[in-house]
C-alpha positions as CSV (number, residue, x, y, z in Angstrom):
1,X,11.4,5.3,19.2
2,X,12.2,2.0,20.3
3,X,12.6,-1.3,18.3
4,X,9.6,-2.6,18.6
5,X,7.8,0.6,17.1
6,X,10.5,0.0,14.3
7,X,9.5,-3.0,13.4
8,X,5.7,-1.9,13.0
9,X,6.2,1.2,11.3
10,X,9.2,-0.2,8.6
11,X,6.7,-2.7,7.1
12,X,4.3,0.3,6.5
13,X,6.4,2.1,4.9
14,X,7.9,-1.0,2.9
15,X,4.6,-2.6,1.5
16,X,3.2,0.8,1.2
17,X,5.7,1.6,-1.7
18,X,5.4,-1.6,-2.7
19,X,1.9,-1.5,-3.5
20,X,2.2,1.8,-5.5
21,X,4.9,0.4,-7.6
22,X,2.6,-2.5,-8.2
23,X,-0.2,0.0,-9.5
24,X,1.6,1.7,-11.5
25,X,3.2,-1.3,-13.6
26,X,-0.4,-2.7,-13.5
27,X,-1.3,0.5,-15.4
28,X,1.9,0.3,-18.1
29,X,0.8,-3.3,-18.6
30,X,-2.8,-2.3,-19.4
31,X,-1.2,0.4,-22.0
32,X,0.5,-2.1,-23.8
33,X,-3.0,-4.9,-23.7
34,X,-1.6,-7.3,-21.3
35,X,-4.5,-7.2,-19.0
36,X,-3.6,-10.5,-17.4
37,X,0.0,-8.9,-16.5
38,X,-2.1,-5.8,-15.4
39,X,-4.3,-8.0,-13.0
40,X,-1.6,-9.8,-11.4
41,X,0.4,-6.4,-10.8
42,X,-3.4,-5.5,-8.9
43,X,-3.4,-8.0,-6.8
44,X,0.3,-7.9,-5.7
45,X,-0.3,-4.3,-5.2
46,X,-3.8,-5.3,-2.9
47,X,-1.8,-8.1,-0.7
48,X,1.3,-5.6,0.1
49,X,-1.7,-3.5,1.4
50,X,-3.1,-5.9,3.3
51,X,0.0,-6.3,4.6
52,X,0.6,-3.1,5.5
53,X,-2.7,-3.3,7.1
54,X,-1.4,-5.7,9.9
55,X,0.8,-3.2,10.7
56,X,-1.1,-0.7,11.6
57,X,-3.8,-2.6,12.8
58,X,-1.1,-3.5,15.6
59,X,-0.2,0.5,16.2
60,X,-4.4,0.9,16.9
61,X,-4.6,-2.3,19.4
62,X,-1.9,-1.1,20.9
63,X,-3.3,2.4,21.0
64,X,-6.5,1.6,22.0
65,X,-5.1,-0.7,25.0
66,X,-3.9,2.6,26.4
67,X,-0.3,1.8,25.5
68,X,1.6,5.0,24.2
69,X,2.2,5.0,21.0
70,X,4.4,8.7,20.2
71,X,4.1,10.3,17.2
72,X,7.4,11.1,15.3
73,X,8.8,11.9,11.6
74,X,8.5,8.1,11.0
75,X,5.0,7.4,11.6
76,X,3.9,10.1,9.8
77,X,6.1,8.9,6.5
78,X,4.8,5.6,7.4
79,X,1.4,6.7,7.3
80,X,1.5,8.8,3.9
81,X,3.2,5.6,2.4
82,X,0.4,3.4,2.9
83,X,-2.2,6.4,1.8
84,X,-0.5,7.2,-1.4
85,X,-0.1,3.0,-2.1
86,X,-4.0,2.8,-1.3
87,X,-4.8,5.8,-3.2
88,X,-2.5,4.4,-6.8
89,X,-4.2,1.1,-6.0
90,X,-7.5,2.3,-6.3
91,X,-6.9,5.0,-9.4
92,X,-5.1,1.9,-10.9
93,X,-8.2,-0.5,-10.7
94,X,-10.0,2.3,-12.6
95,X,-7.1,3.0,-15.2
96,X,-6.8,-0.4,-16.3
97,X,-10.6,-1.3,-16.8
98,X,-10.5,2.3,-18.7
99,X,-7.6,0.3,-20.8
100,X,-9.8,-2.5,-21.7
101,X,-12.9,-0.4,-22.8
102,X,-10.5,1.5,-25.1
103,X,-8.8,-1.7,-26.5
């Protein structure tokens, strides 16, 4: 794996987590009522996938340009990163308008 393929997959994994640690504190804010906290926390969580996005947008260009793009231990981690942060963003969304219906 060269640099370049580095630099692509590292973000992945990066804003991946990031945007699964946003979900869950969205949902601990909507425990406690702060819904306002709770929507802030849902959008970092939705920009740090977005920005994970770019990432592998650029892997698929790059892919579908017929450049060779291998698959190793990385990509893999980088890819169930971003699915596990997309999957806690979306079951958060759902958790915290459960939260206001209860409150």
């Amino acid at each position: 794996m060269d640099d370049a393929q580095l630099e692509i997959i590292m973000p992945l994994i990066m804003y991946g987590g990031e945007a699964k640690s946003n979900a869950i504190e969205a949902i601990a804010a909507a425990k406690v009522g702060d819904f306002d906290k709770a929507q802030e926390k849902l959008d970092a969580a939705g920009k740090a996938i977005v920005e994970a996005h770019h990432g592998q947008t650029d892997l698929l260009t790059k892919a579908a340009n017929g450049e060779e793009v291998p698959l190793n231990i990385y990509m893999v981690h980088a890819q169930d990163h971003l699915m596990t942060g997309i999957a806690f963003v979306d079951l958060a969304k759902e958790i915290v308008e459960l939260y206001k219906v209860i409150n």
